[in-house]
PDB file as gemmi writes it, atoms N, CA and C in Angstrom:
CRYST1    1.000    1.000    1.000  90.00  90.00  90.00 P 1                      
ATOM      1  N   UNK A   1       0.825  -1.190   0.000  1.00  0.00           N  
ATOM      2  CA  UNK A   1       0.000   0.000   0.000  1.00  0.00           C  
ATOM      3  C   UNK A   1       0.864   1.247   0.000  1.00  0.00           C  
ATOM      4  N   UNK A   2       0.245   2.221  -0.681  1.00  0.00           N  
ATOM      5  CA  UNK A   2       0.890   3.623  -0.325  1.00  0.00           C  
ATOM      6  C   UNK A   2       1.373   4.501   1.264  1.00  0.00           C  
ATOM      7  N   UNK A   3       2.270   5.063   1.180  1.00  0.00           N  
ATOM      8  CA  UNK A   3       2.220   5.504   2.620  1.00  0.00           C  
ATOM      9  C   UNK A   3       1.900   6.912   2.782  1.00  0.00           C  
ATOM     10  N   UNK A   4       1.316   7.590   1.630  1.00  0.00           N  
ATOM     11  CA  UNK A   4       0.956   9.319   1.479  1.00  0.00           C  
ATOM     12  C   UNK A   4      -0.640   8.990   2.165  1.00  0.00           C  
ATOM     13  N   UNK A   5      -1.438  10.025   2.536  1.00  0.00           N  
ATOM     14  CA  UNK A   5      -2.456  10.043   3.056  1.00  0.00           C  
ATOM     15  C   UNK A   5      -3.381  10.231   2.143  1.00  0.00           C  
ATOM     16  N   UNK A   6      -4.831   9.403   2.348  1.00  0.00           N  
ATOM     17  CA  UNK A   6      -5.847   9.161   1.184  1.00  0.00           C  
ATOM     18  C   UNK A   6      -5.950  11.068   0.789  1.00  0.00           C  
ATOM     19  N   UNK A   7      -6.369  10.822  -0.620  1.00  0.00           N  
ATOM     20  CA  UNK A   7      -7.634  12.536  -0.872  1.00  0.00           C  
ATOM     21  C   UNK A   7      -6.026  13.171  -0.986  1.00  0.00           C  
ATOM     22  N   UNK A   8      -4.808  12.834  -1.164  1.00  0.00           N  
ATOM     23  CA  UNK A   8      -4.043  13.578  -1.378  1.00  0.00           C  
ATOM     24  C   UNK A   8      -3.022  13.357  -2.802  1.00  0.00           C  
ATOM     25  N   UNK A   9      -3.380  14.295  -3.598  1.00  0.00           N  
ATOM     26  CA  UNK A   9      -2.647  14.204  -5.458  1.00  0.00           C  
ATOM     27  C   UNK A   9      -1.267  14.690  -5.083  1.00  0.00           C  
ATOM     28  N   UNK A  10      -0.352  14.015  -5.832  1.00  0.00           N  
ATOM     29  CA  UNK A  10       0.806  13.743  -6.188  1.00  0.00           C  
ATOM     30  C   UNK A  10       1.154  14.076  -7.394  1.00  0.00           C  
ATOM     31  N   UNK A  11       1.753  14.967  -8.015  1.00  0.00           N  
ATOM     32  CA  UNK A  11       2.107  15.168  -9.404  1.00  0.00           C  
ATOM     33  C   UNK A  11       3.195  14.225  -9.740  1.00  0.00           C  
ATOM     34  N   UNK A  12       3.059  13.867 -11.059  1.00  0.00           N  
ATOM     35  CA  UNK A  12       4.096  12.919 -11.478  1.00  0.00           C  
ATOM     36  C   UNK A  12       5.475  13.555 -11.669  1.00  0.00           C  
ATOM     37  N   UNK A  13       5.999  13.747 -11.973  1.00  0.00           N  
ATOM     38  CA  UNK A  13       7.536  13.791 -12.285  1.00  0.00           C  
ATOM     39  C   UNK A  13       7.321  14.106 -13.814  1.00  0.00           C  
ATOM     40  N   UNK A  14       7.603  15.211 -14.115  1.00  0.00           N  
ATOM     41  CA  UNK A  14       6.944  15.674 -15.737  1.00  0.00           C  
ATOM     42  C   UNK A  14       5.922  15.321 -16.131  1.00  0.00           C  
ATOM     43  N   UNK A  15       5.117  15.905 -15.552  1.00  0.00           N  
ATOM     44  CA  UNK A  15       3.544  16.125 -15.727  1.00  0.00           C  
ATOM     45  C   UNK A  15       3.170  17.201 -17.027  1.00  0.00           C  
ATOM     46  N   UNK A  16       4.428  17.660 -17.354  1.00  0.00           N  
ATOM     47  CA  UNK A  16       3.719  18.956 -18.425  1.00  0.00           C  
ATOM     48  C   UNK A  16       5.147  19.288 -18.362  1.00  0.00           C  
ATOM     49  N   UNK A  17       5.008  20.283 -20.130  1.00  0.00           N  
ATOM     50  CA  UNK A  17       5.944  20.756 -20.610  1.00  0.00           C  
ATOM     51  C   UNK A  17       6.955  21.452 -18.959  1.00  0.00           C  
ATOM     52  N   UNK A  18       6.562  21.786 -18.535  1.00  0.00           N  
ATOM     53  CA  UNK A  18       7.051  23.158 -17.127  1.00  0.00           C  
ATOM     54  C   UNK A  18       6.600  22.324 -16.058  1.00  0.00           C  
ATOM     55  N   UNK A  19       6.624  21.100 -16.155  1.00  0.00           N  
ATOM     56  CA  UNK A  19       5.970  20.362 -14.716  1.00  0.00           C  
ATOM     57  C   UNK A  19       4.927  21.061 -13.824  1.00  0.00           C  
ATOM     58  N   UNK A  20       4.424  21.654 -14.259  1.00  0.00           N  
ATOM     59  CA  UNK A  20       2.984  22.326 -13.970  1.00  0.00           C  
ATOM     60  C   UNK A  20       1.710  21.494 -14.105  1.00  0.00           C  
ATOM     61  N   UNK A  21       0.454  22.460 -13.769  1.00  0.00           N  
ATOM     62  CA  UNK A  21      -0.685  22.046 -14.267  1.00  0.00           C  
ATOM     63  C   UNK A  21      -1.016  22.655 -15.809  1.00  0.00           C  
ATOM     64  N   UNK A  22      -2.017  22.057 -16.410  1.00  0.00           N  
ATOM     65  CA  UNK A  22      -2.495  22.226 -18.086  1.00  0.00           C  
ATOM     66  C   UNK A  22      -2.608  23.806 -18.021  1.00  0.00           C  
ATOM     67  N   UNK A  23      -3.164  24.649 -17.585  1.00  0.00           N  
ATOM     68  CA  UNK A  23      -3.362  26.092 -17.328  1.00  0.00           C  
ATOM     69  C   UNK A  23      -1.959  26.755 -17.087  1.00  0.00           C  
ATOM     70  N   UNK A  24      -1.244  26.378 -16.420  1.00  0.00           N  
ATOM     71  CA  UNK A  24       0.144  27.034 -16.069  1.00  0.00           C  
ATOM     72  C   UNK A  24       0.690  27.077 -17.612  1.00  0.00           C  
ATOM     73  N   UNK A  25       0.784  25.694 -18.270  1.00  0.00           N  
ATOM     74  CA  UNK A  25       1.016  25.490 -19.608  1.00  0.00           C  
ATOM     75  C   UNK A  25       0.753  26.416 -20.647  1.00  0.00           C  
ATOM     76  N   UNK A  26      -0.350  26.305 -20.449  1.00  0.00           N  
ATOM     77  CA  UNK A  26      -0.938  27.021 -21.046  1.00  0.00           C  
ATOM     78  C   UNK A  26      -0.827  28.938 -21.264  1.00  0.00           C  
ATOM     79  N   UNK A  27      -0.324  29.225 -20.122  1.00  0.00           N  
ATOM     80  CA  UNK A  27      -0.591  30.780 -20.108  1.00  0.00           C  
ATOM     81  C   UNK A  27       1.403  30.514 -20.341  1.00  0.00           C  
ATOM     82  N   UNK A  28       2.549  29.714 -20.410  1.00  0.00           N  
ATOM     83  CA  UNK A  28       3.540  29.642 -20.334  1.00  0.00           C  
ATOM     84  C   UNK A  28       3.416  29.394 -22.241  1.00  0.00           C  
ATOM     85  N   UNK A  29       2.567  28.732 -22.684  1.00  0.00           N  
ATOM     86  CA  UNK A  29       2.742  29.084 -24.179  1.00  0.00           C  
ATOM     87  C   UNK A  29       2.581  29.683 -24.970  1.00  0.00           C  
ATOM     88  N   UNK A  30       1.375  30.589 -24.497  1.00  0.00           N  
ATOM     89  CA  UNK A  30       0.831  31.890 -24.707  1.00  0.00           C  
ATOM     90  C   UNK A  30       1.899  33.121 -24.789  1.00  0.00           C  
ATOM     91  N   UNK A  31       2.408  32.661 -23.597  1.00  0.00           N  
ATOM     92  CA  UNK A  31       3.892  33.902 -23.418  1.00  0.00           C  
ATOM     93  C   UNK A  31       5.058  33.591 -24.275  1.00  0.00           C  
ATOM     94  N   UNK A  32       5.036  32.741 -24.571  1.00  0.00           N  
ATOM     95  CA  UNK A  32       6.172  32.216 -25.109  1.00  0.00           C  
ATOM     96  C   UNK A  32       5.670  32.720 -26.758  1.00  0.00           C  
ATOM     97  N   UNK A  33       4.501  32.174 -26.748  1.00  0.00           N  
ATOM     98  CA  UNK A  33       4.466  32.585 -28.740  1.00  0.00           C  
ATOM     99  C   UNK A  33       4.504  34.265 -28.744  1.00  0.00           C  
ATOM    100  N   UNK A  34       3.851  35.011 -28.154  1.00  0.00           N  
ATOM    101  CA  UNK A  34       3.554  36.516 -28.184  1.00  0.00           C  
ATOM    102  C   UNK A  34       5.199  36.690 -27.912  1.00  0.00           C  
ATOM    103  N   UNK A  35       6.524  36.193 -27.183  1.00  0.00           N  
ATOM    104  CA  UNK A  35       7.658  36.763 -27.350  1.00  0.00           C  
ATOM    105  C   UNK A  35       7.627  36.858 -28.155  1.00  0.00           C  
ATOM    106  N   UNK A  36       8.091  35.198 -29.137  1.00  0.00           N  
ATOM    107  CA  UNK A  36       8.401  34.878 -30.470  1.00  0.00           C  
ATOM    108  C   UNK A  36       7.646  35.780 -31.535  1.00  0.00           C  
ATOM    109  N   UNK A  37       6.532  36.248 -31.384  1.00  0.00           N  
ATOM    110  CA  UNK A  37       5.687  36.644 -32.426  1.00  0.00           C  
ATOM    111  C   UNK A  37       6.865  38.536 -32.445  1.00  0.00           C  
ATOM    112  N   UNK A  38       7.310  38.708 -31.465  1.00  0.00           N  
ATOM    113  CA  UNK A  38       8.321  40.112 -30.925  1.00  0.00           C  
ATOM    114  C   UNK A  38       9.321  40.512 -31.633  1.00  0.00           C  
ATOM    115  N   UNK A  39      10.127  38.672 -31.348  1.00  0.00           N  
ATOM    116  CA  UNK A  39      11.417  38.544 -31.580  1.00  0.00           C  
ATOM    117  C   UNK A  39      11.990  38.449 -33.141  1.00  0.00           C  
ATOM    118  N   UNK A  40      12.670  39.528 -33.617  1.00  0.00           N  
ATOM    119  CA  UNK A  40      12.806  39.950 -34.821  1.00  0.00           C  
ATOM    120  C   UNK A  40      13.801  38.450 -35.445  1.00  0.00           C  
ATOM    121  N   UNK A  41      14.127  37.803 -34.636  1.00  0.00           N  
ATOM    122  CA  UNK A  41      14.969  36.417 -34.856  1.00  0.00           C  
ATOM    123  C   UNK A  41      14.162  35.225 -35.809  1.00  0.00           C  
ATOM    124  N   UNK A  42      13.098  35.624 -35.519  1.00  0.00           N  
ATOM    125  CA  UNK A  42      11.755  34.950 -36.237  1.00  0.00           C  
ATOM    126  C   UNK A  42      11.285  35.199 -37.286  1.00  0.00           C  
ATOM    127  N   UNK A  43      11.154  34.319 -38.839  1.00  0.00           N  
ATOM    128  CA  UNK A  43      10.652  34.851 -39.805  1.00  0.00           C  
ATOM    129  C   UNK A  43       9.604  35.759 -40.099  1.00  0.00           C  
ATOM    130  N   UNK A  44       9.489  36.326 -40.937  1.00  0.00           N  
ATOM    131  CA  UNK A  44       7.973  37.495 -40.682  1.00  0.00           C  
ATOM    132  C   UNK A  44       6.810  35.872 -41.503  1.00  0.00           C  
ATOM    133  N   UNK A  45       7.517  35.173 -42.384  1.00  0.00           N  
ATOM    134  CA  UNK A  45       6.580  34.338 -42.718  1.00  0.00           C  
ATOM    135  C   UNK A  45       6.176  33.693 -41.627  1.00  0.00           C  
ATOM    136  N   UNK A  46       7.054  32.974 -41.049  1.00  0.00           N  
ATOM    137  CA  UNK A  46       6.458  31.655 -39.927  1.00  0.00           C  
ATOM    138  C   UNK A  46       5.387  32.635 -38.685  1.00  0.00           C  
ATOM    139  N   UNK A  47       5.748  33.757 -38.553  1.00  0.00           N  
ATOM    140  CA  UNK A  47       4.738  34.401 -37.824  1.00  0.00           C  
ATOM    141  C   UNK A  47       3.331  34.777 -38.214  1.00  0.00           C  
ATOM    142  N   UNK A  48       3.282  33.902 -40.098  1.00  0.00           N  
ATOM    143  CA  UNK A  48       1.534  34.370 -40.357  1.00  0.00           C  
ATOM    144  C   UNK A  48       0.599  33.300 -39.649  1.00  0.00           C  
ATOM    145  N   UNK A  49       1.435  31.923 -38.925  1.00  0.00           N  
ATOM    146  CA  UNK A  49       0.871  31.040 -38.628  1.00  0.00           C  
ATOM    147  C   UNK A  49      -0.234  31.245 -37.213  1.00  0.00           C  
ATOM    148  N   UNK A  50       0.570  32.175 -36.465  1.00  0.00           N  
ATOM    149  CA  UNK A  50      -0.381  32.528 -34.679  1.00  0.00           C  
ATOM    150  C   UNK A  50      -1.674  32.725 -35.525  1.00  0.00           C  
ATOM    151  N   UNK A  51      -1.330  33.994 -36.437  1.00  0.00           N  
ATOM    152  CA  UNK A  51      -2.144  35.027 -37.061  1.00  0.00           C  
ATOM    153  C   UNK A  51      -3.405  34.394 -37.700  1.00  0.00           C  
ATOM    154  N   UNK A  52      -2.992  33.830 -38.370  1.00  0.00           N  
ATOM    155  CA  UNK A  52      -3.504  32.771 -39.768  1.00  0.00           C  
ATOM    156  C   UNK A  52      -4.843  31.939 -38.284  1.00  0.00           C  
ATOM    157  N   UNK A  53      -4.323  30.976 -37.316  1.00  0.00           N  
ATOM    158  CA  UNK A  53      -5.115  30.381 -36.244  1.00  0.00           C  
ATOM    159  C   UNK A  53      -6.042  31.629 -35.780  1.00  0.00           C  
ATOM    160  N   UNK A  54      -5.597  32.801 -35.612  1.00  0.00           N  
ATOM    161  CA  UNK A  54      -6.634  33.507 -34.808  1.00  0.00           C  
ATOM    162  C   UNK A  54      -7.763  33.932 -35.806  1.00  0.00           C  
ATOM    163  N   UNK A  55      -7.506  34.267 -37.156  1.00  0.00           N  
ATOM    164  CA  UNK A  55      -8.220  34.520 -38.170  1.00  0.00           C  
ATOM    165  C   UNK A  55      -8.895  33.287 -38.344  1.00  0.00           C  
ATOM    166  N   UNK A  56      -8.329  32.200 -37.835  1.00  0.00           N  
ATOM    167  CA  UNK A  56      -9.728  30.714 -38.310  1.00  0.00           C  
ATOM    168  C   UNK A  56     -10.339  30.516 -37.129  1.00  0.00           C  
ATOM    169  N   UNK A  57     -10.400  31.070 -36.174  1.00  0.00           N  
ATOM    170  CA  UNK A  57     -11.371  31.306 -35.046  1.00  0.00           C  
ATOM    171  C   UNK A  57     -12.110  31.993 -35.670  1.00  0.00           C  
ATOM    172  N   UNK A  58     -12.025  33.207 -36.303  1.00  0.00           N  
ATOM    173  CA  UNK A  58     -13.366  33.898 -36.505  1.00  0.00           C  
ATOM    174  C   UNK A  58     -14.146  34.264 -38.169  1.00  0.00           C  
ATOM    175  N   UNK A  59     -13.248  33.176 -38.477  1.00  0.00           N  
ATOM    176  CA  UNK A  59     -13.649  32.933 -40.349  1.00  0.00           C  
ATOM    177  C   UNK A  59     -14.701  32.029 -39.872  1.00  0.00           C  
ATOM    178  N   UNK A  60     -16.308  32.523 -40.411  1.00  0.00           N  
ATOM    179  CA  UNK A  60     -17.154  30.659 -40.586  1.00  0.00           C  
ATOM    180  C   UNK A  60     -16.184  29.815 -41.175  1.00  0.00           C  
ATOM    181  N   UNK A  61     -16.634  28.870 -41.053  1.00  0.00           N  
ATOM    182  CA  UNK A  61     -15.696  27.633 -42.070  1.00  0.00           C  
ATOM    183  C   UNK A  61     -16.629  26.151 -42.009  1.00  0.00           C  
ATOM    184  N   UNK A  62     -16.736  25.464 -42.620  1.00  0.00           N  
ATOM    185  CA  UNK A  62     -17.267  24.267 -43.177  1.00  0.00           C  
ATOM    186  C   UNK A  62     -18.047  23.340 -42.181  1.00  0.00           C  
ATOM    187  N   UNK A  63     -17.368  23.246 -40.498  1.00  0.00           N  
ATOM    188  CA  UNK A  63     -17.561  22.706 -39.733  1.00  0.00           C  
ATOM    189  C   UNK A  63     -17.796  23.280 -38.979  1.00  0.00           C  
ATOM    190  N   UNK A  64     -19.256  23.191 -38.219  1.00  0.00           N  
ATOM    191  CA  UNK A  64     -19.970  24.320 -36.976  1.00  0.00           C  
ATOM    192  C   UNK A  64     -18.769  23.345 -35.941  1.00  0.00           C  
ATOM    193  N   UNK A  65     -18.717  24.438 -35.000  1.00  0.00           N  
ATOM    194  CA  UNK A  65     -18.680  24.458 -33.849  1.00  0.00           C  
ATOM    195  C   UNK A  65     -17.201  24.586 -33.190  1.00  0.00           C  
ATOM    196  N   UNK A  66     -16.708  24.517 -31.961  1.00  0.00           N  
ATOM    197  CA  UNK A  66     -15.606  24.990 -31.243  1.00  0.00           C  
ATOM    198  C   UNK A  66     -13.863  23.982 -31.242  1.00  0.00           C  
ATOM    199  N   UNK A  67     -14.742  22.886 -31.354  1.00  0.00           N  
ATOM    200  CA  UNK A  67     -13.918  21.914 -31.505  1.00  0.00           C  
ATOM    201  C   UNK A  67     -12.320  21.989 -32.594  1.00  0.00           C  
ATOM    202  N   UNK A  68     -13.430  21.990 -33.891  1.00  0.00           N  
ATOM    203  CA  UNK A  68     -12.238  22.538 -34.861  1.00  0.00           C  
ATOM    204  C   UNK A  68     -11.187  23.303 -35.052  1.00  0.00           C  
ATOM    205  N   UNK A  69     -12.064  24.982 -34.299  1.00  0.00           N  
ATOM    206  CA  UNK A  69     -11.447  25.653 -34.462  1.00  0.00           C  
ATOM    207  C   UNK A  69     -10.168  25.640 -33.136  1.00  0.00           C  
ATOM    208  N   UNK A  70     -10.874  25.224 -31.884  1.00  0.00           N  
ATOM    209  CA  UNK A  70      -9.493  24.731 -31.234  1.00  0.00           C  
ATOM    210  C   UNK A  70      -8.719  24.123 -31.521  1.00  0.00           C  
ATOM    211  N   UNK A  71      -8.504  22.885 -31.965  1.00  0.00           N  
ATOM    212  CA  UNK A  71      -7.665  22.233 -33.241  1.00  0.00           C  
ATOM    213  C   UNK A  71      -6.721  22.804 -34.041  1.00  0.00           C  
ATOM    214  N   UNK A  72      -7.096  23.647 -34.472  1.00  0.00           N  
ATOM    215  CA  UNK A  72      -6.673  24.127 -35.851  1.00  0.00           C  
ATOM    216  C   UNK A  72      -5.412  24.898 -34.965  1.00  0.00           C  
ATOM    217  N   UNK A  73      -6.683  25.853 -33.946  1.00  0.00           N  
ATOM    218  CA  UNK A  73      -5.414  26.934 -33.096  1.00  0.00           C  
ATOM    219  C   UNK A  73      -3.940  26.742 -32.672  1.00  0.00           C  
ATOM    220  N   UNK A  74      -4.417  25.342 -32.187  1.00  0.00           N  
ATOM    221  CA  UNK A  74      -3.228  24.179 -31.186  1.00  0.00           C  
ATOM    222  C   UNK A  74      -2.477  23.892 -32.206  1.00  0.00           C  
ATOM    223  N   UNK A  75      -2.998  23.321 -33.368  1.00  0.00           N  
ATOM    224  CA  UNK A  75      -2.133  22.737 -34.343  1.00  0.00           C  
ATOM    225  C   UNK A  75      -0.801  23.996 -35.176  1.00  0.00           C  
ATOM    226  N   UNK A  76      -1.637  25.113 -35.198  1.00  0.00           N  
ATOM    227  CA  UNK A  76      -0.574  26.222 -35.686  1.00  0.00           C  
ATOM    228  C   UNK A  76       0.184  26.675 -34.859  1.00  0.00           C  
ATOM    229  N   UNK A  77      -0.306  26.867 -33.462  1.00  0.00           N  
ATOM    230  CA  UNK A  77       0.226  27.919 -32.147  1.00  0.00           C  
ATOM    231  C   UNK A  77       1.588  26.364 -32.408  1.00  0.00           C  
ATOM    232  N   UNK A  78       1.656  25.340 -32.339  1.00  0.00           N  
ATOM    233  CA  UNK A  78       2.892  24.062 -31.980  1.00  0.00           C  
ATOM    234  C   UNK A  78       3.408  24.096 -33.100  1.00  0.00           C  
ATOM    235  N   UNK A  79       2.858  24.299 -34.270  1.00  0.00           N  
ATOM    236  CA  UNK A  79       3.653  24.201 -35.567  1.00  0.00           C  
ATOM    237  C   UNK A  79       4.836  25.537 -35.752  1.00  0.00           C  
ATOM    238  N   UNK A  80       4.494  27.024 -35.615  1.00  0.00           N  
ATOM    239  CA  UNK A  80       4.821  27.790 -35.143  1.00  0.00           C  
ATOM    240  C   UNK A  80       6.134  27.692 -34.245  1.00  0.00           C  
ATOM    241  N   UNK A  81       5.997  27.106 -32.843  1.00  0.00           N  
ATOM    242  CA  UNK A  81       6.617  27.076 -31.751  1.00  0.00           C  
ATOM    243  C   UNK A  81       7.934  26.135 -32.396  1.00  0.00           C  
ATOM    244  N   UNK A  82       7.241  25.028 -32.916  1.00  0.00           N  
ATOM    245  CA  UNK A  82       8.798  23.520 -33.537  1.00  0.00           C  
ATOM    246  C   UNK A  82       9.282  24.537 -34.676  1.00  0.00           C  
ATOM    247  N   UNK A  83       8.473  25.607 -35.518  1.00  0.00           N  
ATOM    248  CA  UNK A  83       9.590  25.677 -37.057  1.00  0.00           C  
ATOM    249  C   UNK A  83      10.989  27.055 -36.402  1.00  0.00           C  
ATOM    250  N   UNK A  84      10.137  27.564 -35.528  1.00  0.00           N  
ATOM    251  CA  UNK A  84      11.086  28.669 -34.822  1.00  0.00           C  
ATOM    252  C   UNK A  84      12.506  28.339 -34.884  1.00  0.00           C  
ATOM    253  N   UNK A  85      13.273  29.020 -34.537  1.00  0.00           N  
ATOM    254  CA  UNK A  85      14.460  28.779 -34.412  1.00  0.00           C  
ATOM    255  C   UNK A  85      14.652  28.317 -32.878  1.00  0.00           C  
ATOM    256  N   UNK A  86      15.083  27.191 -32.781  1.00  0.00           N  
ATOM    257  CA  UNK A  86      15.543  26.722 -31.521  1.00  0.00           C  
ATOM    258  C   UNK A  86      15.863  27.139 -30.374  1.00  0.00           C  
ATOM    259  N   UNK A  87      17.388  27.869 -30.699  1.00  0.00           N  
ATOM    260  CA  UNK A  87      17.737  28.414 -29.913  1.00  0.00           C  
ATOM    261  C   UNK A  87      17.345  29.641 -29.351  1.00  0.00           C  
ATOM    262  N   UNK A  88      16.168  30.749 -30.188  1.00  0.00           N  
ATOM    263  CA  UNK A  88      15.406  31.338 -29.998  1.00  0.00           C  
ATOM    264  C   UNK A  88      14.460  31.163 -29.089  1.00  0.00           C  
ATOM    265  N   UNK A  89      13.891  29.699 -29.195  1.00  0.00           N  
ATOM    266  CA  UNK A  89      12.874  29.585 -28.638  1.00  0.00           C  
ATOM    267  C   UNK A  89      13.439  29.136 -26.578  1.00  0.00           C  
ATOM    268  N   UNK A  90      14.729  28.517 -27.074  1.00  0.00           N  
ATOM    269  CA  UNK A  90      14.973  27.813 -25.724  1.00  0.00           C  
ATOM    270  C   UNK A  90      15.455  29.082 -24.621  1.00  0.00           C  
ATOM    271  N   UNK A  91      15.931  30.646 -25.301  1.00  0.00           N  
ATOM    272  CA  UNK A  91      16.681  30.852 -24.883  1.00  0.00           C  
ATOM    273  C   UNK A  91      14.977  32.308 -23.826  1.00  0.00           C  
ATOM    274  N   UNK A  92      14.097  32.175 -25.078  1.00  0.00           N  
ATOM    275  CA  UNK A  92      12.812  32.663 -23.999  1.00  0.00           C  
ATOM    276  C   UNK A  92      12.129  32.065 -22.939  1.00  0.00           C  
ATOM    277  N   UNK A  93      11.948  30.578 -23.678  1.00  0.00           N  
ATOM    278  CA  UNK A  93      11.873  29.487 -22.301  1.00  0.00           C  
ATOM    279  C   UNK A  93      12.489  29.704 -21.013  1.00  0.00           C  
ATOM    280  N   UNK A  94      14.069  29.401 -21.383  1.00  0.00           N  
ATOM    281  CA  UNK A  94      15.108  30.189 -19.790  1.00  0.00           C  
ATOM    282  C   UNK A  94      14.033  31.258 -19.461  1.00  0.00           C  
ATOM    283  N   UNK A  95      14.180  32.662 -19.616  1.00  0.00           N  
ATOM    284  CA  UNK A  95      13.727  34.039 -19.381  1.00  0.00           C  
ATOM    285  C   UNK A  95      12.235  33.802 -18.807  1.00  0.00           C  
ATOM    286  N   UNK A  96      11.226  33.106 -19.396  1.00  0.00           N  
ATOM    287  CA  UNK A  96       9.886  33.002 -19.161  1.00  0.00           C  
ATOM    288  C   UNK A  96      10.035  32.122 -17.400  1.00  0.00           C  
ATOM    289  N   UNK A  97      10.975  31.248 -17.725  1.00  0.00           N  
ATOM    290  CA  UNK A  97      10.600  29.861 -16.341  1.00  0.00           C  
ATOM    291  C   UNK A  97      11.960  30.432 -15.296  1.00  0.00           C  
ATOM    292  N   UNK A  98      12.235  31.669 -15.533  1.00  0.00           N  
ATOM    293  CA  UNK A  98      13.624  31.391 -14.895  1.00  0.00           C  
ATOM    294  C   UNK A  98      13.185  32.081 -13.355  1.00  0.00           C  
ATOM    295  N   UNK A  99      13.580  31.860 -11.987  1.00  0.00           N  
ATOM    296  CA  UNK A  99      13.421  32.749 -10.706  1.00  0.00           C  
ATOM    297  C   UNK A  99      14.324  33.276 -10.337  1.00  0.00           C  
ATOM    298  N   UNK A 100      13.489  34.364  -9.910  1.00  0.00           N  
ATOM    299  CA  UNK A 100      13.876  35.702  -9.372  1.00  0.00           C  
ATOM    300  C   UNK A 100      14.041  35.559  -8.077  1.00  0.00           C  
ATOM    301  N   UNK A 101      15.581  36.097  -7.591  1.00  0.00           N  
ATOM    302  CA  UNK A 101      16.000  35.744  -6.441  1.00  0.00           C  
ATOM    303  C   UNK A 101      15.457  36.784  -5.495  1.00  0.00           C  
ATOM    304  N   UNK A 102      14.431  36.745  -4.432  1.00  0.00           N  
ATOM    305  CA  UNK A 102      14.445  37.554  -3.414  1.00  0.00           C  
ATOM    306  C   UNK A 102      14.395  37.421  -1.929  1.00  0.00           C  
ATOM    307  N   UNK A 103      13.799  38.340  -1.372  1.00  0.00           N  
ATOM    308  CA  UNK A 103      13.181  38.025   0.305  1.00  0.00           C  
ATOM    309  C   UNK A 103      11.836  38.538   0.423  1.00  0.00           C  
ATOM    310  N   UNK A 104      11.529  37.493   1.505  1.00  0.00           N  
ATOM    311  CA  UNK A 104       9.768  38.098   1.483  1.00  0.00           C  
ATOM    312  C   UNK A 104       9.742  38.550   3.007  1.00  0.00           C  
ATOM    313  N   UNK A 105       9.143  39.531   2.836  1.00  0.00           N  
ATOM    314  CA  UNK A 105       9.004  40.275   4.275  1.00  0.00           C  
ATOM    315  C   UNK A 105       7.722  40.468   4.242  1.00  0.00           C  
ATOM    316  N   UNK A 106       7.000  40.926   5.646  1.00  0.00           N  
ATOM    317  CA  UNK A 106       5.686  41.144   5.762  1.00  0.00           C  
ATOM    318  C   UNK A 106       5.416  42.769   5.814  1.00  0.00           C  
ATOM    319  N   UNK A 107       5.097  43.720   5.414  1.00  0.00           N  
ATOM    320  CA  UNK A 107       4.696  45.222   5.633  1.00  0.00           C  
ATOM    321  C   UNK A 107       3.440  45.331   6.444  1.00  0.00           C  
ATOM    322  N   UNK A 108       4.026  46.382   7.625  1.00  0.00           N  
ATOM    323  CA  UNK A 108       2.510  46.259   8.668  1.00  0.00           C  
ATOM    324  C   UNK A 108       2.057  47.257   7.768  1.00  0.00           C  
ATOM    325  N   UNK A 109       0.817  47.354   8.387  1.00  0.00           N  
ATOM    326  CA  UNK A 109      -0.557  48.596   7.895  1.00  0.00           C  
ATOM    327  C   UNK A 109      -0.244  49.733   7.171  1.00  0.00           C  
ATOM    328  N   UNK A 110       0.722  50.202   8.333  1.00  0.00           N  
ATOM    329  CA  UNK A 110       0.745  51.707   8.150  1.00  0.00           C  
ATOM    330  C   UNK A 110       2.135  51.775   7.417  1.00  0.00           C  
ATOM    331  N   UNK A 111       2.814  50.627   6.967  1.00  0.00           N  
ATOM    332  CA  UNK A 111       4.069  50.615   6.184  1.00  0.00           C  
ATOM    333  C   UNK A 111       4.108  50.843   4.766  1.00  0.00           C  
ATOM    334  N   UNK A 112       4.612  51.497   4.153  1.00  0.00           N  
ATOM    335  CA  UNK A 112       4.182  51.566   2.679  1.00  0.00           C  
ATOM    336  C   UNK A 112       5.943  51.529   2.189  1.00  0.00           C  
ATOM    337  N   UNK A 113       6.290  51.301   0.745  1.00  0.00           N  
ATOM    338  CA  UNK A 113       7.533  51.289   0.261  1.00  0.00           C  
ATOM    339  C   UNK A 113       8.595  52.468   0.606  1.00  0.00           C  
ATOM    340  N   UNK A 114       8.117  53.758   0.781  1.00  0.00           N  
ATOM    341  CA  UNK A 114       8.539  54.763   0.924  1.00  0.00           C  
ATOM    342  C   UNK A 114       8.810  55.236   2.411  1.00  0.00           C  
ATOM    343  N   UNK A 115       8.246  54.281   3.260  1.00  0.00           N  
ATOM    344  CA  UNK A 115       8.299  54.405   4.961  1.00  0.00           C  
ATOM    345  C   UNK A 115       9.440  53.991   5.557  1.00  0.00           C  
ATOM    346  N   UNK A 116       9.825  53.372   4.881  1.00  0.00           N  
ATOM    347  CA  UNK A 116      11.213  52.716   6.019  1.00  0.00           C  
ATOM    348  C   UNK A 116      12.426  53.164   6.221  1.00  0.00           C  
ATOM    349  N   UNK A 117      12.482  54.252   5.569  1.00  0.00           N  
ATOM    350  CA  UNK A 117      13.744  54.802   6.544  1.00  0.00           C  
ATOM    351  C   UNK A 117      13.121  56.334   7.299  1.00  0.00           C  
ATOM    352  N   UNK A 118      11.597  55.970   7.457  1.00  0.00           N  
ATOM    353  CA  UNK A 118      11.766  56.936   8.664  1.00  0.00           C  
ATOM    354  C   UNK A 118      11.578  57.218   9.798  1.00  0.00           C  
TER     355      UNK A 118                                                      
END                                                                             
């Protein structure tokens, strides 16, 4: 038997691109294409692809409903992301997932940023 306590989830060990949940993923690929879509390192062609997906969200097209057009989105937003340049892409990855070293302190009430040295 297990020895963790019932009613309690365990993430696997690369659970997702960023070992996250699907949503973390998600807003981490989002950021990642809108760099790339920035980064002058990137063809102006391979960038009609985001474009091209957001325009087939709101083109009718052949097949009602949501399904497709999510499809289609996913399929360009990843096609996009693999034709990029690699090292482009790995080197926003770093920058996007990377932490910021600090300290966390608590501020009482009446403390504001500008209070403490007086």
């Amino acid at each position: 038997m297990s020895e963790r306590p019932p009613n309690q989830i365990v993430p696997t060990e690369g659970s997702g691109p960023g070992g996250g949940n699907f949503f973390q993923d998600l807003v981490l690929r989002v950021k990642l294409i809108l760099r790339l879509m920035g980064d002058r390192r990137v063809s102006p062609l391979l960038k009609l692809l985001p474009l091209g997906s957001i325009a087939y969200v709101f083109i009718p097209d052949l097949l009602p409903g949501p399904i497709d057009d999510a499809a289609m989105t996913w399929f360009l937003a990843y096609l996009f992301v693999e034709l990029a340049p690699q090292e482009v892409v790995q080197e926003h990855l770093r920058r996007l997932t990377s932490v910021v070293e600090g300290q966390w302190r608590e501020i009482d009430e009446g403390e504001g940023p500008r209070d403490k040295g007086s």
